[in-house]
C-alpha positions as CSV (number, residue, x, y, z in Angstrom):
1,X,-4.8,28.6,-25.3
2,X,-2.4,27.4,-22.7
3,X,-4.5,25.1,-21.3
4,X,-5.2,22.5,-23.7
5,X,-1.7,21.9,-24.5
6,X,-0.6,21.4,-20.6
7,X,-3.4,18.8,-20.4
8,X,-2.1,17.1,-23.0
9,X,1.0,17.1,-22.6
10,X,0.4,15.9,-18.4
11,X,-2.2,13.1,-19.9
12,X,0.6,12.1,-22.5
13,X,3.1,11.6,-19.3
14,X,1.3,9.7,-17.3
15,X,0.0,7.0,-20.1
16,X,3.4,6.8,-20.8
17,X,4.4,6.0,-17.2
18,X,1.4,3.7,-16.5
19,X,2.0,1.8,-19.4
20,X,0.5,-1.7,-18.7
21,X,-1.2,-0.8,-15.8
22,X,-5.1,0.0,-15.5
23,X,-5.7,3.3,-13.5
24,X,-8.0,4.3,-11.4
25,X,-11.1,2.5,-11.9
26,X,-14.1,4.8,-13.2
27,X,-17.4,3.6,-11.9
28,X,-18.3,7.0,-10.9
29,X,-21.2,8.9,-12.6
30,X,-19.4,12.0,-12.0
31,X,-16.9,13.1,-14.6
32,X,-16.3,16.9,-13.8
33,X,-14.4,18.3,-11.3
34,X,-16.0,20.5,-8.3
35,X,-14.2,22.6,-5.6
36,X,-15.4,23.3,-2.0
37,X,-13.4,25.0,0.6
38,X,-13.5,24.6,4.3
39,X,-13.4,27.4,6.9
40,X,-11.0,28.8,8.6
41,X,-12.9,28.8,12.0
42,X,-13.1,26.0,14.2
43,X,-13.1,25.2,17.8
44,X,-10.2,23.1,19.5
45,X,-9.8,19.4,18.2
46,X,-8.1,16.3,19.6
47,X,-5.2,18.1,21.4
48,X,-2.5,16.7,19.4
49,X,0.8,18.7,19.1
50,X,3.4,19.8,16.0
51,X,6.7,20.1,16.5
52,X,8.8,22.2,14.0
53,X,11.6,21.2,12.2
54,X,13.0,25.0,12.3
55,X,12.8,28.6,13.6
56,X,9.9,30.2,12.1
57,X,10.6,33.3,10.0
58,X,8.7,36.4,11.4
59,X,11.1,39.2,9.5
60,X,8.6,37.9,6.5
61,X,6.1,40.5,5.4
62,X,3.4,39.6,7.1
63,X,1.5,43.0,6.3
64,X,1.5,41.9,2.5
65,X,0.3,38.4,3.2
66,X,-3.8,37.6,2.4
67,X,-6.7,37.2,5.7
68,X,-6.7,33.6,4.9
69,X,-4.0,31.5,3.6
70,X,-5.6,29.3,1.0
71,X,-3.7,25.7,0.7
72,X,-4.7,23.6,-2.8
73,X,-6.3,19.9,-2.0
74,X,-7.2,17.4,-4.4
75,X,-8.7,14.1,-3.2
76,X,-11.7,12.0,-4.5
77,X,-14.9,13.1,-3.0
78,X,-16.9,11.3,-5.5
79,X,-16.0,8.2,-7.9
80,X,-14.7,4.1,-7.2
81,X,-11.9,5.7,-4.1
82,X,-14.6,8.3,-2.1
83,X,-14.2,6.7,0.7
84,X,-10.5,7.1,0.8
85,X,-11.3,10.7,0.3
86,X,-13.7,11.3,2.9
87,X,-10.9,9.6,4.8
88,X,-8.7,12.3,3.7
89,X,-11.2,15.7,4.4
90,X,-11.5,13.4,8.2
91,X,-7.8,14.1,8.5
92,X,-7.4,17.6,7.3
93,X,-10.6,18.7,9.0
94,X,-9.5,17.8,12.5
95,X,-5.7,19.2,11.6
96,X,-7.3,22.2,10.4
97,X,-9.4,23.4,13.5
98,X,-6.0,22.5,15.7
99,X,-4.2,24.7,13.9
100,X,-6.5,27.7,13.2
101,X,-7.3,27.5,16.6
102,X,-3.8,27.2,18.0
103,X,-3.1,31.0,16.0
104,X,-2.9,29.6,12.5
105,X,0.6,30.2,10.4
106,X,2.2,33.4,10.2
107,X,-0.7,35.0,11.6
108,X,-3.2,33.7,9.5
109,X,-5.3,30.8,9.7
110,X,-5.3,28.5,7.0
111,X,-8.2,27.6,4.6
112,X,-9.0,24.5,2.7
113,X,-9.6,24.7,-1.5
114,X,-10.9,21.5,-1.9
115,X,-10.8,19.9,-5.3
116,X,-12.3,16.8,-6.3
117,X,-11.0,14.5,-9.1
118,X,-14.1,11.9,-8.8
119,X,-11.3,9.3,-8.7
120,X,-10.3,9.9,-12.4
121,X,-6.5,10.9,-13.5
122,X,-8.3,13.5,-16.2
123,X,-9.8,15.1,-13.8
124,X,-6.9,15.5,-11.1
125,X,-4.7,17.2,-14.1
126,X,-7.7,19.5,-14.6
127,X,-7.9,20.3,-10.6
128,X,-4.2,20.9,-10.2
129,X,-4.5,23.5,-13.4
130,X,-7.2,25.2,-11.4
131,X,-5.6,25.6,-8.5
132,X,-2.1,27.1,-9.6
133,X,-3.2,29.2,-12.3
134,X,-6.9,30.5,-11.1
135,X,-6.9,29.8,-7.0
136,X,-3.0,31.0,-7.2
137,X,-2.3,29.0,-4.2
138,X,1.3,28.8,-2.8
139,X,1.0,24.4,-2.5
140,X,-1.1,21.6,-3.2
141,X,-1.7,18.3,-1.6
142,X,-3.1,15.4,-3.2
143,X,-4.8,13.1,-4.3
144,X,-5.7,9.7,-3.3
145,X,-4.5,7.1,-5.8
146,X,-1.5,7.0,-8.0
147,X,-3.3,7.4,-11.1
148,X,-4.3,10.3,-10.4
149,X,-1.5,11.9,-8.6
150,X,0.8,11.1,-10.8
151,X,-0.7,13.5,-13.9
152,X,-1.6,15.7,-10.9
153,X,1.9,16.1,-9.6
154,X,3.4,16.7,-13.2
155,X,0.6,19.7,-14.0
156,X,2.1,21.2,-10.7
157,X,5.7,20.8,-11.4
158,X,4.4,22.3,-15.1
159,X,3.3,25.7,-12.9
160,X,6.1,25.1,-10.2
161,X,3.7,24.9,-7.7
162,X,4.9,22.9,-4.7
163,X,3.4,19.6,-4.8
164,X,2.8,17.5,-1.2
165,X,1.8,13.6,-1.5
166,X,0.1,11.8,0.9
167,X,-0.7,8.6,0.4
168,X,-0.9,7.7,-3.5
169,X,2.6,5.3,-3.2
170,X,3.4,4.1,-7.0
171,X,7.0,4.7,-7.3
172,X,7.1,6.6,-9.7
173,X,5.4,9.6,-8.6
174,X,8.9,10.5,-7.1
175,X,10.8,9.7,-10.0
176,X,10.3,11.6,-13.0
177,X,12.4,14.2,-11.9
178,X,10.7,16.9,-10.2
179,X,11.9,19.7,-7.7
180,X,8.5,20.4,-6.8
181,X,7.0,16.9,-5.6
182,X,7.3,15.6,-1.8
183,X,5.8,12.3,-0.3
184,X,5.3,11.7,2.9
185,X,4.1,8.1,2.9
186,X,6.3,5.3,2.1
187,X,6.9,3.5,-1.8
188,X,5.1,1.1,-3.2
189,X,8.6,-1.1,-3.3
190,X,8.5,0.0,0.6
191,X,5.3,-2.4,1.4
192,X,6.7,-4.8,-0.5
193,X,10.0,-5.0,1.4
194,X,7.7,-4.9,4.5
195,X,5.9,-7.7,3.5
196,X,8.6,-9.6,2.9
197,X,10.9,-8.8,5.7
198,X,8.1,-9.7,8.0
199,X,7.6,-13.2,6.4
200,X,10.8,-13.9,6.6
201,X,11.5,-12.6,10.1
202,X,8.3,-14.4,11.2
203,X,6.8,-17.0,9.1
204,X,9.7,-18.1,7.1
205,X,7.7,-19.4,4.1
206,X,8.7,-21.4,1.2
207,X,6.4,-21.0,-1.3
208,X,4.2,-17.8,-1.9
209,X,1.2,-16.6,-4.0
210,X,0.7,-12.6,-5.5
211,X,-2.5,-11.6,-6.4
212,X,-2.5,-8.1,-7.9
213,X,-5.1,-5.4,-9.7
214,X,-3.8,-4.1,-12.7
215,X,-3.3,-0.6,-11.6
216,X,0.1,1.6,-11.0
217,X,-0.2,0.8,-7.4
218,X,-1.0,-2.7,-7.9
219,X,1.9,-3.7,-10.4
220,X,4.5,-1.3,-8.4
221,X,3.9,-3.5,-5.7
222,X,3.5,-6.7,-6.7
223,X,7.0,-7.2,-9.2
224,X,9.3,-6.0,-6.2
225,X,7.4,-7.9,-4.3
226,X,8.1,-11.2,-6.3
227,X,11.7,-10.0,-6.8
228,X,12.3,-9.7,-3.4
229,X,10.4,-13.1,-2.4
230,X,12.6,-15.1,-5.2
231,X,15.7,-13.1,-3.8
232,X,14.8,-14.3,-0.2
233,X,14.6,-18.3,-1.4
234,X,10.5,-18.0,-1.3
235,X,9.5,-19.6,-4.9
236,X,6.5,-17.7,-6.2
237,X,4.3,-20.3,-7.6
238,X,1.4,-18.2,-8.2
239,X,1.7,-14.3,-10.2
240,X,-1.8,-13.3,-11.0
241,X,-2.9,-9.9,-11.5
242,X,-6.9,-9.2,-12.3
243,X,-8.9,-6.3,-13.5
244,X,-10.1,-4.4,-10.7
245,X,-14.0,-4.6,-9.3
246,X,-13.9,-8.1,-10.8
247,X,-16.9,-9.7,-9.9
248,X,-16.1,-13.3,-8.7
249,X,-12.7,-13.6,-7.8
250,X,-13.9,-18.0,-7.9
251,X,-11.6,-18.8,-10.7
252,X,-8.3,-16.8,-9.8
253,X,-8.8,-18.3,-6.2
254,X,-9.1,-21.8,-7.4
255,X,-6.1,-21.6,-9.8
256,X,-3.9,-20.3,-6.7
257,X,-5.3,-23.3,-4.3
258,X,-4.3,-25.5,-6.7
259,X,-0.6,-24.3,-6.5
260,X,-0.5,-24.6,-2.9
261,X,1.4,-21.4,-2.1
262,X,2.4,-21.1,2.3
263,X,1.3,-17.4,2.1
264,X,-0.9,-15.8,-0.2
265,X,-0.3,-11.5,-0.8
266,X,-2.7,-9.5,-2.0
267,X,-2.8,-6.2,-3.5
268,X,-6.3,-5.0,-3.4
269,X,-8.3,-2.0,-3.0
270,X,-11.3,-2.4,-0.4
271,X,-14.2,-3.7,-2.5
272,X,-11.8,-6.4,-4.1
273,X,-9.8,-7.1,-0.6
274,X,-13.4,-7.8,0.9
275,X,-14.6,-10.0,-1.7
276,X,-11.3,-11.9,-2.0
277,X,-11.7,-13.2,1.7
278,X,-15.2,-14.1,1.4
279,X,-14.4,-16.3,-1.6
280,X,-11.6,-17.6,0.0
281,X,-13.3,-18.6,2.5
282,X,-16.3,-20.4,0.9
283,X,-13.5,-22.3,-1.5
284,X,-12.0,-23.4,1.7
285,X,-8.6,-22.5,0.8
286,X,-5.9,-22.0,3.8
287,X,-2.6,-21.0,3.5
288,X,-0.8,-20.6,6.6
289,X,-1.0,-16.7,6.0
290,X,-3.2,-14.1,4.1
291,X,-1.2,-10.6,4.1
292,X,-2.4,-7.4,1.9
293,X,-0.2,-4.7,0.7
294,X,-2.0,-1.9,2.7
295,X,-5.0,0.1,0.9
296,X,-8.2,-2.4,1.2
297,X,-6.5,-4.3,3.9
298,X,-6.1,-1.3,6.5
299,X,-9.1,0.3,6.3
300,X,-11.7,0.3,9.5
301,X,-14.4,-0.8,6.6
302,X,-12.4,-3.7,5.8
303,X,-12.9,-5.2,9.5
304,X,-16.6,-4.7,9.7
305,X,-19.5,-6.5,8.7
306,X,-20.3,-4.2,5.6
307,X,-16.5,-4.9,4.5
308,X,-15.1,-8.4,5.2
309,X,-15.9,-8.7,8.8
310,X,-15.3,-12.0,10.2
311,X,-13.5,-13.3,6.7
312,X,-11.0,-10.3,7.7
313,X,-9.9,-12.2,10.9
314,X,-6.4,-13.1,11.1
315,X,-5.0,-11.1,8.3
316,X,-1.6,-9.3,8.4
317,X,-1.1,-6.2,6.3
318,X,1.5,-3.9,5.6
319,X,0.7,-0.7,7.0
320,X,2.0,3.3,7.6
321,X,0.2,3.9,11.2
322,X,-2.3,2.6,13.5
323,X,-4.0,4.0,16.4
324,X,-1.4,2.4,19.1
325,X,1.8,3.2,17.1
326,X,3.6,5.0,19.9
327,X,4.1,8.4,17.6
328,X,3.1,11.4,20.0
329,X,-0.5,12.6,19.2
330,X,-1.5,9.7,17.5
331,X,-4.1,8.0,20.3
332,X,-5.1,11.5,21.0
333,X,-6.2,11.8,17.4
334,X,-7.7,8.6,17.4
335,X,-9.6,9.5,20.3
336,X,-10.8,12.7,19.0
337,X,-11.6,10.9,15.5
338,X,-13.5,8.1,17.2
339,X,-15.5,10.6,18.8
340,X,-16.9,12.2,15.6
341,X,-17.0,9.7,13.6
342,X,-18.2,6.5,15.5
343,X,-15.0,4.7,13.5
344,X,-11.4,4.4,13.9
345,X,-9.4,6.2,11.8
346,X,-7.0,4.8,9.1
347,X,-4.0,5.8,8.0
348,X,-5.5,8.0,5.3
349,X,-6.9,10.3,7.6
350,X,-3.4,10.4,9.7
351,X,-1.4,11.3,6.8
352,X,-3.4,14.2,5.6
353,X,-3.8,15.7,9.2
354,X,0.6,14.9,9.2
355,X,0.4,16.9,5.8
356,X,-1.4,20.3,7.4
357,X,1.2,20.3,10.4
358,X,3.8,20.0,7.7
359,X,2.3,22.9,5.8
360,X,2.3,24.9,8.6
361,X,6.2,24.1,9.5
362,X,6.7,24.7,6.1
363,X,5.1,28.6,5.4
364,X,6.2,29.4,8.5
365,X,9.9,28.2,7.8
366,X,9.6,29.8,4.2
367,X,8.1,32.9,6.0
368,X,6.0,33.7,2.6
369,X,3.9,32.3,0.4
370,X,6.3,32.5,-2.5
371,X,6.5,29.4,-4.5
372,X,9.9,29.0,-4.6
373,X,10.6,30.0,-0.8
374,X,8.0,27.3,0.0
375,X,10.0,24.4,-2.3
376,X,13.2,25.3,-0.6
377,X,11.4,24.9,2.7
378,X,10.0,21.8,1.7
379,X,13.7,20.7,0.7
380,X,15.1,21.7,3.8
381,X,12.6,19.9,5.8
382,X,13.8,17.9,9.1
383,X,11.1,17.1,11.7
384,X,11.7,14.3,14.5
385,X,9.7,11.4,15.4
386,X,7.6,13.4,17.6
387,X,6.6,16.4,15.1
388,X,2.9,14.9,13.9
389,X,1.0,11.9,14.5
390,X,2.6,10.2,10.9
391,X,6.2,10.4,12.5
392,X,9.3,11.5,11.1
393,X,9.2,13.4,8.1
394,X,12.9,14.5,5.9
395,X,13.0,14.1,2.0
396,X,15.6,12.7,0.3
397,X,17.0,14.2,-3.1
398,X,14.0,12.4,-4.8
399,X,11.5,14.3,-2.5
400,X,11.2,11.1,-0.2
401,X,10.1,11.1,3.4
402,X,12.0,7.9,4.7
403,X,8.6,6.6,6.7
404,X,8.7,3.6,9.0
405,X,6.8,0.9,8.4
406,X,4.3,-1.4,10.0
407,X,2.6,-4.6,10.0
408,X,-0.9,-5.1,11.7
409,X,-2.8,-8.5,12.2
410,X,-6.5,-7.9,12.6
411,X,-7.3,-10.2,16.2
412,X,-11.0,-9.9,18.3
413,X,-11.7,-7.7,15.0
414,X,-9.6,-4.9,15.2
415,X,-6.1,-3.9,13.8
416,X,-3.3,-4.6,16.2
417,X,0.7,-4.1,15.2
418,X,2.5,-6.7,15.3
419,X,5.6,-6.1,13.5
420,X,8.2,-4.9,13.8
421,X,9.0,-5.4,17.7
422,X,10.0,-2.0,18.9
423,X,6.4,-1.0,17.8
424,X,4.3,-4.9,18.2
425,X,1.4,-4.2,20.6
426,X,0.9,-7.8,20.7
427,X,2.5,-11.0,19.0
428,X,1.1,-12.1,15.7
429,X,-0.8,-14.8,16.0
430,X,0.5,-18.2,13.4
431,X,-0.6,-19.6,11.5
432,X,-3.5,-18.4,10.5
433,X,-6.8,-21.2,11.8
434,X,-7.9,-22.9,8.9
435,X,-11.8,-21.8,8.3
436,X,-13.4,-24.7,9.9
437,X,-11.2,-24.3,12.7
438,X,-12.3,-20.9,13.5
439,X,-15.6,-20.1,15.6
């Protein structure tokens, strides 16, 4: 009886919130949700360290407390955004063996109930349900995009269950007025202050092109972006969202050549971001910079020759880590992910291992699993720069983390940071070679 209502009322809230945008896209065949946990037991991983952002609280009652500690995930394992998922169970997996193997938290080692939303909102409300009225579990962390964390995130605060975000960055997700909800990663009005703080710190353009899909993270990114751009003196002579997994991008490319923008931003998943480049380049059209907003522009598959390979060459993109970033941890878990995995990892996989260390700073701070002991822990959260391999983390009265920013410029095929100085690697490399100038 109660849980039709809840649904509703989640589903309600979030169509309210992404009015005019398009939501996750649903080219999955898979439409119900399925849970999976991973094991407690594991063997040492990359080495990497936690720091704590307080005493840990041992006068708990750790007699009363379960053999495992079971932590609620929800992330898309099937649907349009599994690869950002498997990105995700990447991260967590690594963070997970670390920690079990380091003693766990509060004596117990952690395990995984893994939920997966097959990239639809519908099914992240239904997930989050599960998980703090069935599974009972003391916090969730999820999912991958903002349409579906967003529903996700309200059917937790609904149960007052704790609710960690990772990397879904529409901004609203932190501002419908929950106690419950906590991002680590950075705004969507953060990449687009990024992108323009870099341009004008480094490019100083005069004219500039947007091209957006229609989604929450897609429009929350793209009108600040604009604002910010006519607020700097850049005139934005192009605006153009699309419908994302369009297939020829031939048109919208030729109608922004023709306005003859200095930089061209994009705001693209990977599929669109890799398809994009490639049509740019066989239209021939050269601005003096191509920059994405993150998402399809910092993935590893973006760089290679199943994603845009060689088209991808030269492109800057705002971005919340990379494998040099000088974070403690962070090369070692690059090392340790490269070794498994054969790739690089993106920042998807960093965030969710930062998310597990913060769990475990968290229970052991709240020294219970109670709900509310765990929100209060969450609140009270202050870890330094050196604490995971995502940085600092401290939430703000909104639930917040402040998270630096970066820019990368992909050079010899790989991502490099470039901006801003105190973490550049190398210098960015302008303009960008027109296409026939390239080898």
């Amino acid at each position: 009886m109660r849980r039709g209502p809840v649904r509703a009322l989640a589903l309600l809230m979030a169509v309210l919130l992404l009015a005019g945008c398009g939501g996750s896209a649903t080219q999955s065949p898979g439409s119900s949700s399925s849970s999976s946990s991973s094991g407690s037991s594991g063997s040492a991983g990359s080495g990497t360290s936690s720091g704590s952002s307080g005493a840990s609280n041992p006068s708990s009652s750790q007699a009363n407390l379960p053999d495992e500690i079971e932590i609620g995930i929800i992330t898309a394992l099937t649907g349009s955004e599994a690869k950002f998922g498997e990105a995700h169970m990447r991260g967590y997996q690594i963070a997970l063996e670390e920690i079990n193997a380091a003693g766990g938290v509060l004596g117990r080692p952690l395990k995984l109930i893994v939920e997966d939303d097959a990239s639809k909102p519908e099914n992240a409300i239904s997930a989050a349900e599960k998980l703090a009225t069935q599974t009972k579990v003391p916090l969730i962390i999820g999912s991958y995009s903002s349409a579906a964390t967003l529903p996700a995130a309200q059917t937790a605060t609904t149960y007052q269950v704790p609710f960690i975000v990772p990397t879904a960055a529409a901004d609203n997700i932190t501002e419908f007025g929950s106690r419950y909800v906590f991002r680590i990663n950075s705004p969507s009005s953060e990449y687009a202050s990024t992108v323009v703080n870099f341009l004008m710190d480094q490019v100083k353009p005069k004219t500039m092109a947007i091209v957006y899909e229609n989604t929450n993270f897609g429009t929350s990114t793209a009108q600040p972006a604009r604002e910010l751009a006519e607020k700097a003196g850049i005139q934005v002579v192009a605006y153009e969202g699309y419908a994302k997994g369009a297939p020829d991008f031939k048109p919208l490319i030729t109608k922004v050549k023709a306005a003859n923008p200095d930089v061209v931003l994009y705001v693209s998943y990977l599929l669109d971001a890799t398809l994009l480049m490639r049509q740019a380049r066989e239209l021939d059209f050269n601005p003096k910079v191509y920059i994405g907003a993150g998402a399809g522009f910092s993935t590893p598959e973006f760089v290679r020759e199943e994603g845009a390979g060689k088209d991808a060459e030269y492109t800057f993109s705002a971005t919340l880590w990379t494998t040099d970033v000088a974070w403690k941890g962070a090369k070692e878990f690059a090392e340790e992910f490269e070794k498994r995995y054969g790739v690089e990892p993106a920042y998807h996989s960093a965030e969710t291992h930062a998310a597990l260390y913060l769990v475990k700073d968290v229970l052991e701070r709240a020294g219970s699993l109670d709900r509310e002991a765990v929100r209060q822990a969450l609140a009270e959260t202050d870890m330094g720069p050196d604490a995971t391999i995502f940085g600092p983390m401290k939430f703000n009265e909104k639930g917040q983390n402040a998270h630096p920013m970066l820019v990368t410029q992909v050079q010899d095929g790989n991502y490099v940071t470039v901006w801003p100085s105190e973490y550049a690697a190398a210098a960015p490399i302008l303009p960008t070679p027109t296409w026939s100038e390239r080898k």
